[in-house]
C-alpha positions as CSV (number, residue, x, y, z in Angstrom):
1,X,2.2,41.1,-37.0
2,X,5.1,43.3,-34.9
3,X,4.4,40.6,-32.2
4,X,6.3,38.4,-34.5
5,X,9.4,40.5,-35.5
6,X,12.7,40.7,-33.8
7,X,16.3,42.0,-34.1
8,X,18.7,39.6,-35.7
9,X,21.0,39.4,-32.8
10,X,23.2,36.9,-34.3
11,X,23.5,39.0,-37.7
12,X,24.9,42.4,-35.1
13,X,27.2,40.5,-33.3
14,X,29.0,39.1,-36.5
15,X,29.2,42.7,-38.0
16,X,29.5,44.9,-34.4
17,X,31.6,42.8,-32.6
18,X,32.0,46.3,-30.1
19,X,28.4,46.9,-30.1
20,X,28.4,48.8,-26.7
21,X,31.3,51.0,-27.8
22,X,29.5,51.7,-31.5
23,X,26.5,52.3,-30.4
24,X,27.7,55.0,-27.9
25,X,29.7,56.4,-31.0
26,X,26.4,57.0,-32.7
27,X,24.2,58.2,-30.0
28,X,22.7,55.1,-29.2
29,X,21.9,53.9,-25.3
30,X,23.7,50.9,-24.5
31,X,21.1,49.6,-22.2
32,X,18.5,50.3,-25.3
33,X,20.4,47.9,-27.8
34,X,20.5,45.6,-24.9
35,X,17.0,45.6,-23.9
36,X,16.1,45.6,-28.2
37,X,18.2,41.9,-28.3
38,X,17.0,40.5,-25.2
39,X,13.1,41.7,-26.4
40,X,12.6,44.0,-23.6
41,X,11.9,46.1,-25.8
42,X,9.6,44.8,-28.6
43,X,10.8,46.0,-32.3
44,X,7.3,46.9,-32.7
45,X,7.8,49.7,-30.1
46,X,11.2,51.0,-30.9
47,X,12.2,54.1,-32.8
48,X,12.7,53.5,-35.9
49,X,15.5,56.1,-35.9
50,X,16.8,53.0,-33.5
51,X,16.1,50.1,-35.5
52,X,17.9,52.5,-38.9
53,X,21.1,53.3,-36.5
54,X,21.4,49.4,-35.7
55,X,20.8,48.4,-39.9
56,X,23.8,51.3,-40.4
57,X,26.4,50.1,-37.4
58,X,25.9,46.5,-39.2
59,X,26.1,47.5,-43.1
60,X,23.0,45.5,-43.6
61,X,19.5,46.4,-45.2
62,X,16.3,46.4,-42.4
63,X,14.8,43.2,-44.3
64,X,18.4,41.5,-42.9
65,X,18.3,43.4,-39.4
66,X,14.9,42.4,-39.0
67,X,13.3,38.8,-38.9
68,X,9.9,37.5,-38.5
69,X,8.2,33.9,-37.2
70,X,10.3,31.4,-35.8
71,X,9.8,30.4,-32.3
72,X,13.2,30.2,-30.0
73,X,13.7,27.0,-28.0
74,X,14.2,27.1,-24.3
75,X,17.0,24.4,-23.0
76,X,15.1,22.9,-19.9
77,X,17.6,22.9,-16.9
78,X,15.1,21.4,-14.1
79,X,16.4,25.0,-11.8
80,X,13.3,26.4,-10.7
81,X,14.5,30.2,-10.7
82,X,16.9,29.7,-13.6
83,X,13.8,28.0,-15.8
84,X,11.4,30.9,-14.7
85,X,13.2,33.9,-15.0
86,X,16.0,33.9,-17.2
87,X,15.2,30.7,-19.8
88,X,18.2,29.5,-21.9
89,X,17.9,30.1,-25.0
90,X,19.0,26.8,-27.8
91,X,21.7,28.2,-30.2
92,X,21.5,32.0,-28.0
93,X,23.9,33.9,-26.1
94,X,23.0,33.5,-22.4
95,X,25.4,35.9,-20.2
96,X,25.7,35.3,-16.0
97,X,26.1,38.6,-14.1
98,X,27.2,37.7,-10.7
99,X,30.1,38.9,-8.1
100,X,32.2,36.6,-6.6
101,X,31.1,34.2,-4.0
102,X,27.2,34.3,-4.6
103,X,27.0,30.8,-6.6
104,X,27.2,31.3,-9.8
105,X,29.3,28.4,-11.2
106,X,27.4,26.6,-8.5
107,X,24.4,27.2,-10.6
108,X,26.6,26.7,-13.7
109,X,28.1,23.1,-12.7
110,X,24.3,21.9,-11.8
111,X,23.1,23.1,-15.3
112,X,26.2,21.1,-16.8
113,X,25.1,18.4,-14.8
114,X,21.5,17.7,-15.9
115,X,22.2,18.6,-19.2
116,X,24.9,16.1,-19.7
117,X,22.1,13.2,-18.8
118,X,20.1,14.9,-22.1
119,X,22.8,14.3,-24.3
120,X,24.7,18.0,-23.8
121,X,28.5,18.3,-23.7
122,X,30.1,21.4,-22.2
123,X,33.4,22.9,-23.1
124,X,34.8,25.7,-20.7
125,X,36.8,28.2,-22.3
126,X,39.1,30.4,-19.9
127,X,42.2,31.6,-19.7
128,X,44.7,29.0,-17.8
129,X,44.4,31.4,-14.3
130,X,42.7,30.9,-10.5
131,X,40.0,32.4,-10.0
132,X,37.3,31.9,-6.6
133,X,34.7,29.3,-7.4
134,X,36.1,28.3,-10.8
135,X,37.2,25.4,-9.7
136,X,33.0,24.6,-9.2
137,X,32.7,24.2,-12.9
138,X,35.7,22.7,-14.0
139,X,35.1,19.7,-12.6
140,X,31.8,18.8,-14.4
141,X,32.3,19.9,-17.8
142,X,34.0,17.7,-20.9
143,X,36.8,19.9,-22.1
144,X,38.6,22.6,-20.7
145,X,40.7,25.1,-22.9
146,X,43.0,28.1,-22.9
147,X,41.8,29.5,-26.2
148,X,40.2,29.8,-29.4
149,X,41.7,27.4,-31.3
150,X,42.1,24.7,-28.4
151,X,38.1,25.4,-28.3
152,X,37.0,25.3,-32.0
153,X,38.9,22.2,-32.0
154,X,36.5,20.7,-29.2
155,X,33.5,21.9,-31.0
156,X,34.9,20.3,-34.1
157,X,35.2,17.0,-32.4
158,X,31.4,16.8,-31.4
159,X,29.1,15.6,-34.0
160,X,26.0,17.1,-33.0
161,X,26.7,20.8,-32.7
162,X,23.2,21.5,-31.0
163,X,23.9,20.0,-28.1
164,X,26.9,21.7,-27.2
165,X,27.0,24.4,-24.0
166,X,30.2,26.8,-24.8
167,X,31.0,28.4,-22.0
168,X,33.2,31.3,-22.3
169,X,34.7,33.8,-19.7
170,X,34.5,37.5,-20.4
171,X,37.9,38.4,-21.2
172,X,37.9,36.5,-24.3
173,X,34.8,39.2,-25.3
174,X,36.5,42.3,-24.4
175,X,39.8,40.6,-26.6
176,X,37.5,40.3,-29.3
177,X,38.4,36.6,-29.6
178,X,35.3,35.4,-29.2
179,X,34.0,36.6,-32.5
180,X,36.5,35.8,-33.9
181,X,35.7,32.1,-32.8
182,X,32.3,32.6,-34.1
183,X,33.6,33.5,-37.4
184,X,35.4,30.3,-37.6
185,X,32.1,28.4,-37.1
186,X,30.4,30.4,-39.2
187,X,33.0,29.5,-42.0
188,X,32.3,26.1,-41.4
189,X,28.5,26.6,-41.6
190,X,28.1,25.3,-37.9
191,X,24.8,26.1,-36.2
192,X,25.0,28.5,-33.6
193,X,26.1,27.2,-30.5
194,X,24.7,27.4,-27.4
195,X,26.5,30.0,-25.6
196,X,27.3,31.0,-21.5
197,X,29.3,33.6,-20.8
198,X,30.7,34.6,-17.4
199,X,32.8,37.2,-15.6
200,X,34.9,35.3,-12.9
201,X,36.1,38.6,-11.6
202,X,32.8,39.7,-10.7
203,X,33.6,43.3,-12.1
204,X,30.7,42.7,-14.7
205,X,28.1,43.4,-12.0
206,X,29.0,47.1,-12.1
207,X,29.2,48.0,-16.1
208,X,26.2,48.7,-17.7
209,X,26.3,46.3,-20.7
210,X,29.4,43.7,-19.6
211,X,29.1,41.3,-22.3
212,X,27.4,42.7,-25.7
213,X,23.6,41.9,-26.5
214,X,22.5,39.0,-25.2
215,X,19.6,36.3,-25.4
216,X,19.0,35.4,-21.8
217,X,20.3,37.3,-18.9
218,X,21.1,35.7,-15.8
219,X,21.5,38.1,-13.0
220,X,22.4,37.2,-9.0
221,X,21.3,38.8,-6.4
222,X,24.1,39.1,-3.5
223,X,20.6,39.8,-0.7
224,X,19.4,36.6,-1.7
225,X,23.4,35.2,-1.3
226,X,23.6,37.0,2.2
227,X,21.0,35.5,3.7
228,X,21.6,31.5,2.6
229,X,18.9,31.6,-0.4
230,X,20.0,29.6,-3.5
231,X,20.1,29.5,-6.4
232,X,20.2,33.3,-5.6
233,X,19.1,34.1,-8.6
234,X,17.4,38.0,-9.1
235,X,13.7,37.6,-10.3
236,X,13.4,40.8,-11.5
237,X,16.8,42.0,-13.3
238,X,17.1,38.8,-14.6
239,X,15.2,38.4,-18.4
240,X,15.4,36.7,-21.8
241,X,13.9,37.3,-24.8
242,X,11.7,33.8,-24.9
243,X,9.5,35.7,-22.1
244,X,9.0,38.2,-24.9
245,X,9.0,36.5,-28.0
246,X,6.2,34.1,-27.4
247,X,8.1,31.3,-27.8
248,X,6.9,30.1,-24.7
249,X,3.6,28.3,-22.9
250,X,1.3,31.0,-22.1
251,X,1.1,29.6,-18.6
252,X,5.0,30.3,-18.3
253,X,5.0,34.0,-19.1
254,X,1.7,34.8,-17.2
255,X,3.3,33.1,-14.4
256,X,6.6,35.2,-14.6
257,X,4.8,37.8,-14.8
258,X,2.9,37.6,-11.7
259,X,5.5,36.1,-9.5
260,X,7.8,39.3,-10.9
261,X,5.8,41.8,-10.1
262,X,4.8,40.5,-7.0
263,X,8.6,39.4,-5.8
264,X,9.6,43.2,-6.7
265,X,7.0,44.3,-4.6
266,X,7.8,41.4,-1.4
267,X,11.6,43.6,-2.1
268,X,10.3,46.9,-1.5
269,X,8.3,45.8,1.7
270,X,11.0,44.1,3.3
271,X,12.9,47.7,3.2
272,X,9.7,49.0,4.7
273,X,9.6,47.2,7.4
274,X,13.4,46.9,8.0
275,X,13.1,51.1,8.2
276,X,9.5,51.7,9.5
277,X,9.0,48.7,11.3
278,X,6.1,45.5,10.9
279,X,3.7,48.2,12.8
280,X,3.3,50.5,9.9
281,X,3.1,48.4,7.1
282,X,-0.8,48.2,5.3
283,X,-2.5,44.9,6.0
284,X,-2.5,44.3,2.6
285,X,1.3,44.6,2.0
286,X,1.3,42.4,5.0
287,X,-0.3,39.8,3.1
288,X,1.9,40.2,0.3
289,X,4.5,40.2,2.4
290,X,3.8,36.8,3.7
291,X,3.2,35.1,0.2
292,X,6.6,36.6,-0.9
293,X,8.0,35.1,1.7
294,X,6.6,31.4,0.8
295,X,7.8,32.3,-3.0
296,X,11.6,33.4,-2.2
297,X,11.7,30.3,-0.3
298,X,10.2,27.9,-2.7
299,X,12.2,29.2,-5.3
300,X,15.5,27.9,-3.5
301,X,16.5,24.3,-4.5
302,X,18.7,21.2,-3.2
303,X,21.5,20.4,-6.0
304,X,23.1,17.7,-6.7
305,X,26.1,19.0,-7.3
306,X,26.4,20.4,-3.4
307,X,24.8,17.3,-1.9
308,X,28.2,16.8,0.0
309,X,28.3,20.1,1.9
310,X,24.2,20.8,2.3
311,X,23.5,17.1,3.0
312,X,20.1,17.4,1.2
313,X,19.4,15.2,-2.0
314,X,19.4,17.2,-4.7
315,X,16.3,17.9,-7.2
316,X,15.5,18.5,-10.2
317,X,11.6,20.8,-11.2
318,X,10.3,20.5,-14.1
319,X,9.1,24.1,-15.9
320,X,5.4,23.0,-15.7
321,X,5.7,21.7,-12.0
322,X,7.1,24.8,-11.1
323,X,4.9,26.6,-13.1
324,X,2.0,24.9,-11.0
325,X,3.5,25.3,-7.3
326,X,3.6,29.0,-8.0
327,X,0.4,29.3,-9.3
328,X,-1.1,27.6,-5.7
329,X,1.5,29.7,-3.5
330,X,0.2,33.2,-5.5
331,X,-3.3,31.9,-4.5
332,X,-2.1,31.7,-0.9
333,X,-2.4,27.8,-0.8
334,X,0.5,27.3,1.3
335,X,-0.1,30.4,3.6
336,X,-0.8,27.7,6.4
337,X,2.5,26.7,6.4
338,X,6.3,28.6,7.5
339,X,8.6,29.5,4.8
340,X,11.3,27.3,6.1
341,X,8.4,24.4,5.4
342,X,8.8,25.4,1.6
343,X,12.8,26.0,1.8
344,X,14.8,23.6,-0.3
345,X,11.9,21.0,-1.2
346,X,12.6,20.8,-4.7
347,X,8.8,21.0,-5.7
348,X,5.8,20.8,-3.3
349,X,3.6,17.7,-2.7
Protein backbone atom coordinates (compact mmCIF):
# COMPACT_ATOMS: atom_id res chain seq x y z
CA UNK A 1 0.00 0.00 0.00
CA UNK A 2 1.74 3.69 -0.71
CA UNK A 3 -0.02 4.65 2.55
CA UNK A 4 2.61 2.61 4.10
CA UNK A 5 5.87 3.75 2.42
CA UNK A 6 8.16 6.50 3.39
CA UNK A 7 11.52 8.11 2.82
CA UNK A 8 14.32 6.75 4.93
CA UNK A 9 15.22 10.00 6.47
CA UNK A 10 17.76 8.59 8.69
CA UNK A 11 19.57 6.65 5.57
CA UNK A 12 19.74 10.69 3.69
CA UNK A 13 21.12 12.32 6.41
CA UNK A 14 24.02 9.73 6.98
CA UNK A 15 24.90 9.95 3.14
CA UNK A 16 23.72 13.96 2.43
CA UNK A 17 24.85 15.46 5.32
CA UNK A 18 24.18 19.13 3.10
CA UNK A 19 21.01 17.96 1.90
CA UNK A 20 19.61 21.64 1.33
CA UNK A 21 22.78 22.61 -0.54
CA UNK A 22 22.64 19.15 -2.82
CA UNK A 23 19.51 19.09 -3.51
CA UNK A 24 19.56 22.72 -4.91
CA UNK A 25 22.73 21.50 -6.91
CA UNK A 26 20.50 19.03 -8.66
CA UNK A 27 17.35 20.90 -9.24
CA UNK A 28 15.55 19.81 -6.39
CA UNK A 29 13.24 22.35 -4.05
CA UNK A 30 14.48 22.46 -0.68
CA UNK A 31 11.11 22.89 0.83
CA UNK A 32 10.09 19.57 -1.34
CA UNK A 33 12.71 17.30 0.32
CA UNK A 34 11.57 18.87 3.46
CA UNK A 35 7.97 18.31 3.17
CA UNK A 36 8.97 14.42 1.56
CA UNK A 37 10.86 13.68 5.23
CA UNK A 38 8.45 15.23 7.44
CA UNK A 39 5.46 13.29 5.15
CA UNK A 40 3.85 16.34 4.00
CA UNK A 41 4.14 14.98 1.11
CA UNK A 42 3.24 11.36 0.90
CA UNK A 43 5.88 9.13 -1.25
CA UNK A 44 2.94 7.85 -2.86
CA UNK A 45 2.29 11.31 -4.47
CA UNK A 46 5.78 12.38 -5.28
CA UNK A 47 7.55 12.45 -8.60
CA UNK A 48 9.32 9.79 -9.08
CA UNK A 49 11.89 11.87 -10.97
CA UNK A 50 12.04 13.17 -7.01
CA UNK A 51 12.20 10.05 -5.22
CA UNK A 52 15.20 8.87 -8.27
CA UNK A 53 17.15 12.33 -7.59
CA UNK A 54 16.99 11.56 -3.61
CA UNK A 55 18.18 7.46 -4.24
CA UNK A 56 21.17 9.38 -6.61
CA UNK A 57 22.34 12.35 -3.94
CA UNK A 58 22.48 9.27 -1.33
CA UNK A 59 24.36 6.42 -3.64
CA UNK A 60 21.72 4.03 -2.49
CA UNK A 61 19.21 1.80 -4.54
CA UNK A 62 15.14 2.88 -4.19
CA UNK A 63 14.47 -0.52 -2.10
CA UNK A 64 17.17 1.32 0.56
CA UNK A 65 15.61 4.99 0.07
CA UNK A 66 12.31 3.64 0.51
CA UNK A 67 10.82 1.68 3.51
CA UNK A 68 7.52 0.22 4.22
CA UNK A 69 5.37 -0.69 7.66
CA UNK A 70 6.60 0.30 10.91
CA UNK A 71 4.65 2.57 12.93
CA UNK A 72 6.72 5.79 14.48
CA UNK A 73 6.34 6.40 18.28
CA UNK A 74 5.26 9.70 19.47
CA UNK A 75 7.18 10.76 22.92
CA UNK A 76 4.08 12.07 25.13
CA UNK A 77 5.15 15.53 26.63
CA UNK A 78 1.67 16.37 28.47
CA UNK A 79 1.93 20.14 26.22
CA UNK A 80 -1.28 20.53 24.79
CA UNK A 81 -0.10 22.44 21.43
CA UNK A 82 3.28 20.66 21.37
CA UNK A 83 1.29 17.02 21.56
CA UNK A 84 -1.26 18.16 18.87
CA UNK A 85 0.53 19.81 16.31
CA UNK A 86 4.02 19.00 16.04
CA UNK A 87 4.34 15.24 17.96
CA UNK A 88 7.93 14.22 18.89
CA UNK A 89 8.92 11.64 17.23
CA UNK A 90 11.01 8.50 19.43
CA UNK A 91 14.56 8.03 17.85
CA UNK A 92 13.54 11.24 15.07
CA UNK A 93 14.94 14.56 14.47
CA UNK A 94 12.58 17.17 15.92
CA UNK A 95 13.88 20.83 14.95
CA UNK A 96 12.34 24.20 16.93
CA UNK A 97 12.04 27.23 14.67
CA UNK A 98 11.55 30.17 16.85
CA UNK A 99 13.07 33.93 17.18
CA UNK A 100 14.30 35.08 20.23
CA UNK A 101 12.25 35.91 23.13
CA UNK A 102 8.96 33.97 22.10
CA UNK A 103 9.45 30.83 24.62
CA UNK A 104 11.02 28.36 23.07
CA UNK A 105 13.46 26.87 25.64
CA UNK A 106 10.57 27.77 27.95
CA UNK A 107 8.77 25.11 26.12
CA UNK A 108 12.03 23.06 25.88
CA UNK A 109 12.87 23.15 29.75
CA UNK A 110 9.06 21.94 30.50
CA UNK A 111 9.44 19.04 28.02
CA UNK A 112 12.88 18.24 29.83
CA UNK A 113 10.99 18.35 32.83
CA UNK A 114 8.14 15.78 32.39
CA UNK A 115 10.14 13.68 30.62
CA UNK A 116 12.79 13.31 33.19
CA UNK A 117 9.84 11.84 35.69
CA UNK A 118 9.39 9.02 32.59
CA UNK A 119 12.79 7.93 32.88
CA UNK A 120 14.34 10.55 29.97
CA UNK A 121 17.75 12.21 30.42
CA UNK A 122 18.68 15.22 28.38
CA UNK A 123 22.08 16.32 27.31
CA UNK A 124 22.42 20.00 25.81
CA UNK A 125 24.97 20.37 23.30
CA UNK A 126 26.03 24.06 22.58
CA UNK A 127 28.85 25.90 22.05
CA UNK A 128 30.23 27.49 25.60
CA UNK A 129 28.51 31.13 24.58
CA UNK A 130 25.42 33.60 26.07
CA UNK A 131 22.76 33.57 24.33
CA UNK A 132 18.91 35.14 25.51
CA UNK A 133 16.81 32.54 27.11
CA UNK A 134 19.50 29.82 27.18
CA UNK A 135 19.92 29.96 30.34
CA UNK A 136 15.90 28.49 30.54
CA UNK A 137 17.19 25.16 29.53
CA UNK A 138 20.40 24.73 31.04
CA UNK A 139 19.17 24.55 34.22
CA UNK A 140 16.91 21.38 33.83
CA UNK A 141 18.82 19.16 31.68
CA UNK A 142 21.61 16.32 32.97
CA UNK A 143 24.69 17.32 31.03
CA UNK A 144 25.74 20.21 29.33
CA UNK A 145 28.66 20.15 26.69
CA UNK A 146 30.79 22.16 24.40
CA UNK A 147 31.17 19.47 21.68
CA UNK A 148 31.05 16.38 20.02
CA UNK A 149 33.13 14.37 21.88
CA UNK A 150 32.24 15.85 25.42
CA UNK A 151 28.56 14.73 24.10
CA UNK A 152 29.10 11.12 22.60
CA UNK A 153 30.77 10.66 25.85
CA UNK A 154 27.40 11.47 27.80
CA UNK A 155 25.45 9.37 25.55
CA UNK A 156 27.96 6.62 26.16
CA UNK A 157 27.47 6.86 29.86
CA UNK A 158 23.56 6.20 29.63
CA UNK A 159 22.60 2.71 29.46
CA UNK A 160 19.33 2.93 27.87
CA UNK A 161 20.00 4.91 24.68
CA UNK A 162 16.06 5.29 23.97
CA UNK A 163 15.49 7.43 26.54
CA UNK A 164 17.82 9.95 25.76
CA UNK A 165 16.71 13.73 24.47
CA UNK A 166 19.90 15.21 22.56
CA UNK A 167 19.54 18.52 22.18
CA UNK A 168 21.78 20.20 19.81
CA UNK A 169 22.04 23.98 18.70
CA UNK A 170 22.25 24.73 15.07
CA UNK A 171 25.69 25.72 14.55
CA UNK A 172 26.92 22.29 15.23
CA UNK A 173 24.60 21.35 11.82
CA UNK A 174 25.89 24.00 9.60
CA UNK A 175 29.71 22.80 10.97
CA UNK A 176 28.79 19.52 9.89
CA UNK A 177 29.60 18.09 13.36
CA UNK A 178 26.66 16.83 14.01
CA UNK A 179 26.84 14.05 11.60
CA UNK A 180 29.68 13.53 12.32
CA UNK A 181 28.42 12.69 15.87
CA UNK A 182 25.83 10.50 14.34
CA UNK A 183 28.48 8.60 12.65
CA UNK A 184 30.14 7.83 15.82
CA UNK A 185 26.84 6.26 17.13
CA UNK A 186 26.22 4.62 14.26
CA UNK A 187 29.71 2.95 14.58
CA UNK A 188 28.83 1.80 17.81
CA UNK A 189 25.40 0.42 16.59
CA UNK A 190 23.50 2.82 18.98
CA UNK A 191 19.83 3.35 18.24
CA UNK A 192 18.91 6.58 16.94
CA UNK A 193 18.62 9.00 19.38
CA UNK A 194 16.06 11.17 20.03
CA UNK A 195 17.03 14.38 18.63
CA UNK A 196 15.98 18.54 19.31
CA UNK A 197 17.61 20.88 17.56
CA UNK A 198 17.52 24.67 18.05
CA UNK A 199 18.63 28.00 16.64
CA UNK A 200 19.45 30.27 19.75
CA UNK A 201 20.03 33.17 17.40
CA UNK A 202 16.62 33.10 16.09
CA UNK A 203 18.06 33.60 12.44
CA UNK A 204 16.47 30.13 11.58
CA UNK A 205 13.08 31.67 11.32
CA UNK A 206 13.99 33.38 8.09
CA UNK A 207 15.83 30.41 5.91
CA UNK A 208 13.82 28.23 4.11
CA UNK A 209 15.15 24.84 5.35
CA UNK A 210 17.39 25.89 8.71
CA UNK A 211 18.28 22.56 9.87
CA UNK A 212 18.10 19.62 7.09
CA UNK A 213 15.04 17.20 6.88
CA UNK A 214 13.45 16.76 9.75
CA UNK A 215 10.82 14.45 11.72
CA UNK A 216 8.76 16.87 13.68
CA UNK A 217 8.75 20.58 13.16
CA UNK A 218 8.16 22.83 15.83
CA UNK A 219 7.33 26.26 14.71
CA UNK A 220 6.47 29.54 17.08
CA UNK A 221 4.43 31.94 16.29
CA UNK A 222 5.70 35.61 17.56
CA UNK A 223 1.44 36.93 17.27
CA UNK A 224 0.68 34.33 19.62
CA UNK A 225 4.12 35.69 21.81
CA UNK A 226 2.85 39.40 21.38
CA UNK A 227 -0.14 39.02 22.76
CA UNK A 228 0.77 36.79 26.18
CA UNK A 229 -0.44 33.29 24.62
CA UNK A 230 1.78 30.35 25.52
CA UNK A 231 3.13 27.92 24.60
CA UNK A 232 3.00 30.04 21.47
CA UNK A 233 3.25 27.45 19.44
CA UNK A 234 1.97 27.93 15.34
CA UNK A 235 -0.84 25.38 14.63
CA UNK A 236 -0.61 25.47 11.29
CA UNK A 237 3.32 25.72 10.12
CA UNK A 238 4.07 23.54 12.67
CA UNK A 239 3.90 19.44 11.39
CA UNK A 240 5.46 16.00 11.74
CA UNK A 241 5.42 13.14 9.93
CA UNK A 242 3.38 10.93 12.73
CA UNK A 243 0.28 13.13 11.48
CA UNK A 244 1.05 11.61 8.13
CA UNK A 245 2.24 8.30 8.69
CA UNK A 246 -0.60 6.82 10.58
CA UNK A 247 1.27 6.11 13.33
CA UNK A 248 -1.19 7.81 15.27
CA UNK A 249 -4.97 7.30 16.93
CA UNK A 250 -7.30 8.24 14.35
CA UNK A 251 -8.95 10.47 16.83
CA UNK A 252 -5.59 12.45 17.00
CA UNK A 253 -5.12 13.28 13.30
CA UNK A 254 -8.95 13.97 12.64
CA UNK A 255 -8.72 16.24 15.50
CA UNK A 256 -5.55 18.12 14.11
CA UNK A 257 -7.07 18.26 11.30
CA UNK A 258 -10.11 20.10 12.23
CA UNK A 259 -8.66 22.32 14.78
CA UNK A 260 -5.95 23.32 11.82
CA UNK A 261 -8.03 24.18 9.46
CA UNK A 262 -10.30 25.89 11.53
CA UNK A 263 -7.40 27.93 13.66
CA UNK A 264 -6.00 29.04 10.00
CA UNK A 265 -9.20 30.25 9.25
CA UNK A 266 -9.83 32.08 13.14
CA UNK A 267 -6.06 33.82 11.68
CA UNK A 268 -7.43 35.09 8.55
CA UNK A 269 -10.63 36.59 10.35
CA UNK A 270 -8.91 38.28 12.94
CA UNK A 271 -7.08 40.35 9.89
CA UNK A 272 -10.60 40.91 8.66
CA UNK A 273 -11.82 42.39 11.26
CA UNK A 274 -8.60 44.24 12.42
CA UNK A 275 -8.92 45.91 8.58
CA UNK A 276 -12.73 45.94 7.85
CA UNK A 277 -13.96 46.05 11.09
CA UNK A 278 -16.51 43.33 13.37
CA UNK A 279 -19.43 45.11 11.19
CA UNK A 280 -18.52 43.45 7.95
CA UNK A 281 -17.56 40.13 8.85
CA UNK A 282 -20.39 37.15 7.66
CA UNK A 283 -22.23 35.80 10.64
CA UNK A 284 -20.80 32.66 10.04
CA UNK A 285 -17.18 33.71 10.26
CA UNK A 286 -18.39 35.34 13.35
CA UNK A 287 -19.13 32.16 14.74
CA UNK A 288 -15.98 30.82 13.86
CA UNK A 289 -14.54 33.54 15.05
CA UNK A 290 -15.72 33.03 18.41
CA UNK A 291 -14.87 29.18 18.70
CA UNK A 292 -11.25 30.18 17.55
CA UNK A 293 -11.14 32.26 20.13
CA UNK A 294 -12.15 29.55 22.97
CA UNK A 295 -9.44 27.18 20.97
CA UNK A 296 -6.28 29.72 20.97
CA UNK A 297 -7.03 30.15 24.55
CA UNK A 298 -7.46 26.54 25.60
CA UNK A 299 -4.46 25.69 23.80
CA UNK A 300 -2.26 27.89 26.28
CA UNK A 301 -1.07 26.07 29.38
CA UNK A 302 0.40 26.76 33.10
CA UNK A 303 4.07 25.17 33.38
CA UNK A 304 5.70 24.09 35.91
CA UNK A 305 8.75 25.25 35.08
CA UNK A 306 7.37 29.17 35.18
CA UNK A 307 5.22 28.65 38.31
CA UNK A 308 7.51 31.30 39.96
CA UNK A 309 6.86 34.23 37.69
CA UNK A 310 3.06 33.32 36.38
CA UNK A 311 2.05 32.15 39.95
CA UNK A 312 -0.32 29.50 38.38
CA UNK A 313 0.35 25.71 39.21
CA UNK A 314 1.54 24.21 36.36
CA UNK A 315 -0.23 21.24 34.35
CA UNK A 316 0.36 18.63 32.54
CA UNK A 317 -2.75 17.18 29.37
CA UNK A 318 -2.67 14.16 28.48
CA UNK A 319 -2.95 13.63 24.33
CA UNK A 320 -6.49 12.01 24.67
CA UNK A 321 -7.76 14.70 27.20
CA UNK A 322 -6.79 17.15 24.95
CA UNK A 323 -7.90 15.34 22.22
CA UNK A 324 -11.47 15.39 23.93
CA UNK A 325 -11.61 19.18 25.16
CA UNK A 326 -11.21 20.15 21.49
CA UNK A 327 -13.51 17.96 20.20
CA UNK A 328 -16.46 19.65 22.73
CA UNK A 329 -14.98 23.35 22.04
CA UNK A 330 -15.28 22.59 17.91
CA UNK A 331 -18.86 21.55 18.79
CA UNK A 332 -19.30 24.93 20.47
CA UNK A 333 -19.67 23.34 24.05
CA UNK A 334 -17.91 26.06 25.72
CA UNK A 335 -19.32 28.95 23.60
CA UNK A 336 -21.21 30.00 26.95
CA UNK A 337 -18.28 30.80 28.45
CA UNK A 338 -15.29 33.96 27.75
CA UNK A 339 -11.98 32.93 26.40
CA UNK A 340 -10.15 34.16 29.37
CA UNK A 341 -12.54 31.33 31.31
CA UNK A 342 -10.54 28.74 29.16
CA UNK A 343 -7.04 30.58 29.37
CA UNK A 344 -4.33 28.65 31.25
CA UNK A 345 -6.63 25.79 32.81
CA UNK A 346 -4.54 23.06 31.91
CA UNK A 347 -7.62 20.86 30.64
CA UNK A 348 -11.36 21.67 31.11
CA UNK A 349 -13.69 20.10 33.73
Amino acid sequence: MKENLRLNVSLLRRRVPNLTSAAKTVGLRPATVSNLCTGKISVGRAEVKTIVTLANLANCTMDELIIQGGKLTMIETGIKPLDLFAPIVQGGTNGFVARAQVGQFVVLAEMTKVLKEKGYQSILLTPDKTYPGLSDLEGFVDAKCNSIDEAFAEVSLIEDKDRILLYVDRSYIVSGELYELRERFEGESYPEITTVLFDPTGEAVDEEDPFGPLDTLCYFDIDLSTRGVYPAIHPVQSTSILLEDDALDSSHTTIHKKAKKLLRRYKEIRVLMNTIGKDKIPEADLDLFHIGERLEAYLSQPFYVAEEFTKIKGQTVGIQQTIQDIQQILQGQYNHLEPKELTYKGKLI
